[in-house]
N, C-alpha and C positions, 0 to 999 in steps of 0.2 A: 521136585523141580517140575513145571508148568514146562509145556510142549506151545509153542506159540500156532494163533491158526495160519494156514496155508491156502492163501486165494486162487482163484485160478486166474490170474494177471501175474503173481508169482511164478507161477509154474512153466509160464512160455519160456520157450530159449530165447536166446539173443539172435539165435538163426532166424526165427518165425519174428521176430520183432521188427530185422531188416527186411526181410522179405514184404512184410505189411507197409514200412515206409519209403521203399522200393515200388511199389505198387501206387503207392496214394503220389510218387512224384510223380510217376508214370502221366498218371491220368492228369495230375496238374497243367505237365508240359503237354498232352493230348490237348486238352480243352484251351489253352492259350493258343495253340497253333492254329486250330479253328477257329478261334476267334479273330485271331491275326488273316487268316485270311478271307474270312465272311464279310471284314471291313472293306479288306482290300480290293474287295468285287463289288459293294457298297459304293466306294468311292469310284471304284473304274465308272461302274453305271452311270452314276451322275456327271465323269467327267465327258461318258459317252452323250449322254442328252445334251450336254453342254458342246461337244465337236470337241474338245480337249483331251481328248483320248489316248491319241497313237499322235510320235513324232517319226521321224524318220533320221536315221543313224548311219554315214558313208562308210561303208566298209567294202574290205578287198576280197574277190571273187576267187578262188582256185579250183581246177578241176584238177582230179586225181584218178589215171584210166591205168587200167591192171593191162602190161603185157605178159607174153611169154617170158616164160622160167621166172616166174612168180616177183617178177620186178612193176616199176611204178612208175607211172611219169606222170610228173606236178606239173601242168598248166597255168599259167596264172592268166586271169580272163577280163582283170581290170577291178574299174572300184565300180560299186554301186549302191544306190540310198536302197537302204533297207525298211520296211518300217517296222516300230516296236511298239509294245504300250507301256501308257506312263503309269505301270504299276507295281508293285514289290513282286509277285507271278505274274508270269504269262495269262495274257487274256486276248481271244477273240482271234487266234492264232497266230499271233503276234508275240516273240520274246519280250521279254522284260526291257524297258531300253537303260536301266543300270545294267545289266547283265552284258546287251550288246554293245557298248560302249567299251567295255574292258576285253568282248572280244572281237575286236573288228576282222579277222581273217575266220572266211568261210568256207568251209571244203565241199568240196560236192562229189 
């Protein structure tokens, strides 16, 4: 009886096998995420040279001042235009204006 040969691509586990394909999504979803946003800064710039940049988004003001015995008073201080950028991230210190659109109440 012949003994067959044994490679060493054989020999890994099934442990080292996920762990290698675990690693290679890793870096897949790394390098898309970069990319996704190197465009997104791409395009901000251009929409910057362009003045298309930042809109501006109405949303409502609160202030929230700590009293004694560890209570809270919510002020509400009105509405006010915000401005954002028109980008998938924050750019140029300005939120996203998807983002501040779904949250128009601001605390301060």
């Amino acid at each position: 009886m012949r003994v067959p040969e044994v490679t060493g691509a054989q020999l890994r586990s099934p442990m080292k096998r996920f762990l290698e394909v675990l690693e290679l999504v890793a870096k897949v979803v790394l390098v898309a995420a970069l990319l996704v946003w190197v465009s997104d800064f791409a395009v901000y710039r251009v929409r910057v040279a362009r003045g298309t940049a930042f809109d501006s988004v109405p949303v409502q003001e609160f202030l929230s001042t700590a009293l004694k015995g560890n209570k809270q008073e919510f002020d509400y201080m009105g509405a006010a235009q915000m401005t954002c950028a028109r980008a998938l991230f924050p750019h140029g210190g300005a939120p996203a204006c998807w983002w501040l659109r779904r949250h128009t109440a601001q605390w301060e």
